[in-house]
C-alpha positions in Angstrom: 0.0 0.0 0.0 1.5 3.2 -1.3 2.5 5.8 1.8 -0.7 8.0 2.2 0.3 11.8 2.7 -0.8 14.0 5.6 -3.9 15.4 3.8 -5.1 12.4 2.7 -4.7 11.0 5.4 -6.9 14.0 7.2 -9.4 12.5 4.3 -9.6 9.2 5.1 -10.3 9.8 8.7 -13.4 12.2 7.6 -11.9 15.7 8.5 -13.3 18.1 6.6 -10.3 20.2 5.0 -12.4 22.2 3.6 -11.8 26.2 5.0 -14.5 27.9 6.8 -15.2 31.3 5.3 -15.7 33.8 8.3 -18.7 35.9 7.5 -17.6 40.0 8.3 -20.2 42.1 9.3 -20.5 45.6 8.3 -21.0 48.3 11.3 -25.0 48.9 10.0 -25.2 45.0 10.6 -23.6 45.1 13.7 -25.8 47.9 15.3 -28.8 46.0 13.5 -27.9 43.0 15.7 -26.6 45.0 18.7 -30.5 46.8 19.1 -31.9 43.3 18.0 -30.5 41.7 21.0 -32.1 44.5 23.4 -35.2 43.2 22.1 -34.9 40.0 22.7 -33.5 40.5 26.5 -36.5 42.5 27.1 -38.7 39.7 25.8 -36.9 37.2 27.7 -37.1 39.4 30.8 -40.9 40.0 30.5 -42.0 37.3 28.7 -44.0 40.1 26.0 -43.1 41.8 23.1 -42.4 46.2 23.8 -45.0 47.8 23.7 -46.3 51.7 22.5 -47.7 54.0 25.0 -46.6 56.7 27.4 -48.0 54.5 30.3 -45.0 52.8 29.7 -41.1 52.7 30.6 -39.2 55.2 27.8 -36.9 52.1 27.3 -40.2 49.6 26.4 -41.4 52.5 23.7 -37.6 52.9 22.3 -37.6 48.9 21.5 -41.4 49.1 20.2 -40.4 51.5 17.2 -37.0 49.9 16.7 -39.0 46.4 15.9 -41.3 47.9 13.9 -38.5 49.2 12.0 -36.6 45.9 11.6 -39.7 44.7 10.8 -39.9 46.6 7.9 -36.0 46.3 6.6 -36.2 43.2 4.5 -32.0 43.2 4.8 -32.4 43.5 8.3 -35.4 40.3 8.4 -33.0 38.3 6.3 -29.7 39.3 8.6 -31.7 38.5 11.6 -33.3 35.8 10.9 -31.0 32.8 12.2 -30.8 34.7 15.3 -34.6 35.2 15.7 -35.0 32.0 17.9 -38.1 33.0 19.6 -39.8 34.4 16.5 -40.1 38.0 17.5 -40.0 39.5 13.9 -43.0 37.3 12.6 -45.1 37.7 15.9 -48.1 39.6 16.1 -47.4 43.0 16.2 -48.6 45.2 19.1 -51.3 48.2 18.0 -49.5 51.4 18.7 -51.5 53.5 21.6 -49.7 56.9 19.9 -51.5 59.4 18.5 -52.4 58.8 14.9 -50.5 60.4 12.1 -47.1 60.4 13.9 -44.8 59.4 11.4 -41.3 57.3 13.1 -39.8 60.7 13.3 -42.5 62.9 15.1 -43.0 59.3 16.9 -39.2 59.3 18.5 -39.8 62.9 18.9 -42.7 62.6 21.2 -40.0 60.2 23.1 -38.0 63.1 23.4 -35.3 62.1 20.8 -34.2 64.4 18.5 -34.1 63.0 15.1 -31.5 63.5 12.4 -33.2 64.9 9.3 -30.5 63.1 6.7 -31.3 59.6 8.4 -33.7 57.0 7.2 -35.2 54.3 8.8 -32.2 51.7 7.9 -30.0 54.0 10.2 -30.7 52.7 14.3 -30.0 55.1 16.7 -29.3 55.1 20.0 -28.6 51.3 20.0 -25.4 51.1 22.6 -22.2 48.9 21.5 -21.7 45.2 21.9 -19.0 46.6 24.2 -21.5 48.8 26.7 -24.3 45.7 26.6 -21.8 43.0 28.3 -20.2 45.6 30.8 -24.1 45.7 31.5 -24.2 42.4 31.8 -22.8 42.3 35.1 -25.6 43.9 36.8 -28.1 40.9 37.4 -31.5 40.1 35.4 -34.0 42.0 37.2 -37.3 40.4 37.8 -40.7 41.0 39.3 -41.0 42.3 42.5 -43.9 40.2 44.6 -44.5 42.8 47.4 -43.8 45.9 45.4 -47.6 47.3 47.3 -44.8 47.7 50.3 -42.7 49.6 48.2 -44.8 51.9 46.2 -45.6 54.6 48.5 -42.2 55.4 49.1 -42.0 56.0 45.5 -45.0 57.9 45.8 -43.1 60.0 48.9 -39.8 60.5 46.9 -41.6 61.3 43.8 -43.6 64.6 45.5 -40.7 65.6 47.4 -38.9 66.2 44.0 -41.5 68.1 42.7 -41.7 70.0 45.9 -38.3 70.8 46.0 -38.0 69.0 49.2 -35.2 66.3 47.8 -32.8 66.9 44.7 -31.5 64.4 42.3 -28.0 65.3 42.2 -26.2 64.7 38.9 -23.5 62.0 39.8 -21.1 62.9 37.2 -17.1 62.1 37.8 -17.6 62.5 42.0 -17.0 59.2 43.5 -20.1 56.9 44.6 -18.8 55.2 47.3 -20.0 51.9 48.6 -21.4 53.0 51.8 -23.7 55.5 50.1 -25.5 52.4 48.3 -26.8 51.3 51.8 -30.6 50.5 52.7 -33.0 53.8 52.4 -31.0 55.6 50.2 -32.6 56.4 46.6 -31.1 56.2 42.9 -32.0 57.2 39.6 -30.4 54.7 37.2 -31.2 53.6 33.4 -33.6 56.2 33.6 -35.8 54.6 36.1 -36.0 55.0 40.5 -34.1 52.9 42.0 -34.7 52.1 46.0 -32.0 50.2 48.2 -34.2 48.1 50.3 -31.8 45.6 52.0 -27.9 44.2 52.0 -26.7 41.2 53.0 -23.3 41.6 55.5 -20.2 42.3 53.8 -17.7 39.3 52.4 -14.4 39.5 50.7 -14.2 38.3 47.1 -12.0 36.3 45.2 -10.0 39.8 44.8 -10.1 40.0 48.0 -12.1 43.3 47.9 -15.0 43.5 50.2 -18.7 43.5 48.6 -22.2 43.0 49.7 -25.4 42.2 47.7 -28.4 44.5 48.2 -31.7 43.9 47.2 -32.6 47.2 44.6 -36.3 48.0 44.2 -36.9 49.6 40.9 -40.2 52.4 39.9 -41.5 50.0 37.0 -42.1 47.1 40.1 -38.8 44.9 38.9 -36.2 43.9 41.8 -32.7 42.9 41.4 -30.3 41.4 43.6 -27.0 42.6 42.4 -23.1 43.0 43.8 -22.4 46.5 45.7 -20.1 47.0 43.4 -21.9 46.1 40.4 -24.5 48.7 41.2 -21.5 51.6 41.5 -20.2 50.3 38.4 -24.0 51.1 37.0 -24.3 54.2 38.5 -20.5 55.4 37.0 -21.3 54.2 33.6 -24.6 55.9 33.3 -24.4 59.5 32.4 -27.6 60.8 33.7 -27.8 59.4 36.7 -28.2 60.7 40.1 -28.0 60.9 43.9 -31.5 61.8 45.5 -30.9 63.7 48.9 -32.3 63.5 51.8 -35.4 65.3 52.8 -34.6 68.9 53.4 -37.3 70.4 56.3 -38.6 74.3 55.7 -37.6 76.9 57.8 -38.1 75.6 61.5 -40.7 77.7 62.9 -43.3 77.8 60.4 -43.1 76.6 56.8 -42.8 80.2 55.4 -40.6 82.9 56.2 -42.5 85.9 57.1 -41.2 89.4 55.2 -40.0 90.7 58.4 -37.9 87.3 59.6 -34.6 87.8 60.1 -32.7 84.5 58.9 -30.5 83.0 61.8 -28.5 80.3 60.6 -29.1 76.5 59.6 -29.6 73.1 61.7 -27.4 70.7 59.7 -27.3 67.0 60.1 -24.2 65.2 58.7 -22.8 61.6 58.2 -19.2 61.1 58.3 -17.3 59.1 55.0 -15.0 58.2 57.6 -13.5 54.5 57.1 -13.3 54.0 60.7 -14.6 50.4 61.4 -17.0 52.1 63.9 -18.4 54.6 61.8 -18.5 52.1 58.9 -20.4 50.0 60.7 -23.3 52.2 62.2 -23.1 54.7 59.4 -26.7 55.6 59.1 -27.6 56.2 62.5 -23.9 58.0 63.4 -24.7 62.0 63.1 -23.3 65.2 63.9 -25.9 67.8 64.4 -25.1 71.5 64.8 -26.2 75.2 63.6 -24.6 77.4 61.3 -24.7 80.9 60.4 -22.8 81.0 57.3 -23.7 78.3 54.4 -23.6 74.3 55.4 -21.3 74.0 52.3 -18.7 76.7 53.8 -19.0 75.1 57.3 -18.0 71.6 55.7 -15.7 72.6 53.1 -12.7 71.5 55.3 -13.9 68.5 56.9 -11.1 66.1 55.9 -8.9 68.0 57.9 -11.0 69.2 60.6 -10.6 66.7 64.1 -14.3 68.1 64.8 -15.4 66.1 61.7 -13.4 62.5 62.0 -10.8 64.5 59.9 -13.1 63.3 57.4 -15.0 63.9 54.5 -19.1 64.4 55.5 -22.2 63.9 53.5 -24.9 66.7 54.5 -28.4 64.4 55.0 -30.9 67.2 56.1 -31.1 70.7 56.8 -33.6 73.3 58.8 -33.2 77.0 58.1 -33.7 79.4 61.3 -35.3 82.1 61.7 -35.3 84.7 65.0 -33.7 82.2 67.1 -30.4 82.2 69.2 -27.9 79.6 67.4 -26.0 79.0 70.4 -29.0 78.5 73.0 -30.8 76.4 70.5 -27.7 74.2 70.0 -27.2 74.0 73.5 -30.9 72.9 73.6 -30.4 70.0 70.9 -27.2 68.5 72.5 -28.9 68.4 75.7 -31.6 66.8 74.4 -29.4 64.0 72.8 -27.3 63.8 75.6 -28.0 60.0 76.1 -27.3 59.4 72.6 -23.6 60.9 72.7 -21.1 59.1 71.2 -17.8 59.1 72.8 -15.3 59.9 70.2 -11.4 61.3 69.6 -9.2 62.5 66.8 -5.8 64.0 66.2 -5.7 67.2 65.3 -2.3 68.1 62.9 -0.3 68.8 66.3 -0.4 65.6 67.9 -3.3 66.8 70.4 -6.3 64.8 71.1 -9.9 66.3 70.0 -13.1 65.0 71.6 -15.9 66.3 69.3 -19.2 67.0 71.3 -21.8 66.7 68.4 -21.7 63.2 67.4 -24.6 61.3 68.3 -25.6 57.5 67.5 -29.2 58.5 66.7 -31.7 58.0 63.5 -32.3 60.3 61.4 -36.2 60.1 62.2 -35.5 61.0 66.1 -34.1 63.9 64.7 -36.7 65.0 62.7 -39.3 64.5 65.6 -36.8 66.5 68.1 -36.7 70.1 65.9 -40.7 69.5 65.7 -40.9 69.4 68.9 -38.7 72.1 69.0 -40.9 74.3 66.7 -44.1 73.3 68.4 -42.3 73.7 72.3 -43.4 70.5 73.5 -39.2 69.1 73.4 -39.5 69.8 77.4 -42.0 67.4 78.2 -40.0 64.7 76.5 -36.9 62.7 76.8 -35.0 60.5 74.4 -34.9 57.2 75.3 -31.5 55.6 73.8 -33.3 51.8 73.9 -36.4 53.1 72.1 -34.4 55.2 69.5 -37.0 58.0 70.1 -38.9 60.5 72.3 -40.8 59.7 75.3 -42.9 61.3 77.7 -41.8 62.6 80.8 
């Protein structure tokens, strides 16, 4: 038997020799596939097709026109088509509840997206990279949230306090989110929807050895999540619009308007320390330092970092109450005296070597709080006492 060579060889045994030709996809097609995919994660996730309609999420309506659109792009039906493995582009389609006559352009416009006038339909917009969509991968599939009843009203709350003016969603922007910010009762807006942080587990070490805790996140559109701390401030740092909501900020202390004739006193401000103290870290939310200012809160605070009365720390300013015809010092006096059973004991160098005992630290939530300036305002704080077991005010 003549010597076979190598490729027949390869023959013989059945491997197929013959060269696979890789398919290259133009950047149209890849965009095309790229918002395709967004479609068929948001089917997946809520087991219907998008749908039209301001009732519903500005993502849901941005998907609804984009599969219409594919729909109608025979290259893009033929270019989808092995990857259409639930049969979303032959489904039914879903009626549009917009306003009749709206072409796709005045459509997206009503969606408050500005359309390009040289575009046509083949051109998607606003479809993010391959690139952005697995970094988003990281953040967990959300899913429905059973008791979101529990949930709604404080939605509801957060929702009239921003058109109130009584909360502001800060604009995040390059300032850093840190990881004890995205703690239980603080308030998001991310991917354009609210975002509530309604429990965390304790904190672990990873395989990095970094530590990380997962928090349950409560979203406006009645989804939950369970995701990574980290994963969350990752979220938050690669979404340009979102933000920080505050804390409630209270109206001038003795009555909710200021009267022509009020002279303005100064400001109650409550703080939280960014301290990494293991102390401080720990009780984070309940550790505050209350105290009254005549100049602005942001001046007061502006050198906190190097300040012994603030940990030598940076601080995050959680409420406010503007004064009006009212001693600063006697009604500070009054405050700490009413918290005295709450005082935390605590001490830090100042840049000579000398020991600082700050006196307006106080292990206390921010709800006794609230309840001790109304009771301030309404003069009934004397006929109660904080009780440090209760974590509020009880009667004499």
């Amino acid at each position: 038997m003549a010597e076979l060579s190598d490729l027949e060889l390869l023959a013989e045994l059945g491997v197929d020799l013959a060269q696979e030709t890789t398919r290259s996809l133009t950047p149209l097609q890849e965009r095309i596939i790229a918002g395709f995919e967004d479609i068929q994660r948001f089917v997946s996730e809520h087991g219907r097709l998008p749908q039209h309609g301001e009732d519903r999420d500005i993502f849901e309506r941005l998907y609804a026109v984009r599969l219409d659109q594919l729909r109608a792009m025979p290259e893009a039906r033929e270019l989808l088509a092995p990857l259409d493995r639930d049969g979303i582009l032959d489904a039914a389609a879903v009626p549009a509840a917009s306003p009749e006559g709206l072409d796709d352009a005045a459509l997206l416009s009503e969606l408050g997206i500005a359309a390009d006038p040289g575009s046509d339909i083949t051109q998607l917009r606003h479809v993010a990279p391959r690139a952005e969509k697995r970094s988003a991968e990281e953040i967990a599939n959300r899913e429905r949230c059973a008791d979101f009843t529990e949930f709604r009203p404080l939605f509801d709350a957060v929702q009239a306090d921003l058109a109130a003016g009584a909360r502001q969603a800060k604009v995040l922007g390059q300032s850093e989110v840190t990881l004890a910010e995205i703690q239980p009762g603080n308030f998001f807006i991310v991917g354009g929807q609210l975002a509530y942080i309604a429990a965390s587990t304790e904190e672990f070490v990873t395989q990095y050895e970094r530590t990380d805790r997962r928090v349950r996140v409560i979203y406006d559109n009645g989804t939950e999540a369970s995701v990574l701390s980290r994963s969350f401030q990752k979220a938050l740092y690669r979404d340009e619009s979102a933000r920080r909501i505050t804390e409630q900020l209270a109206g001038p202390l003795f009555g909710s308007i200021a009267e022509p004739d009020d002279l303005e006193s100064g400001t109650i401000y409550v703080l939280r320390s960014k301290s990494s103290h293991p102390f401080v870290d720990e009780h984070r939310q309940l550790i505050h330092k209350i105290g009254v200012t005549g100049q602005p809160v942001a001046s007061r605070i502006a050198n906190a970092r190097n300040d012994p009365t603030f940990l030598l720390a940076d601080v995050e300013v959680v409420a406010e109450y503007r004064l009006y015809n009212i001693n600063r010092s006697k009604l500070e006096g009054l405050i700490h005296r009413a918290l005295a059973p709450a005082r935390l004991d605590l001490s830090a160098g100042d840049r000579f070597g000398k020991t600082v005992q700050p006196r307006e630290w106080f292990l206390v939530p921010l709800s006794a709080i609230d309840e001790l300036v109304t009771r301030i305002s309404d003069g009934s704080v004397t006929s109660f006492r904080y009780d440090r077991d209760q974590a509020r005010f009880v009667s004499e």
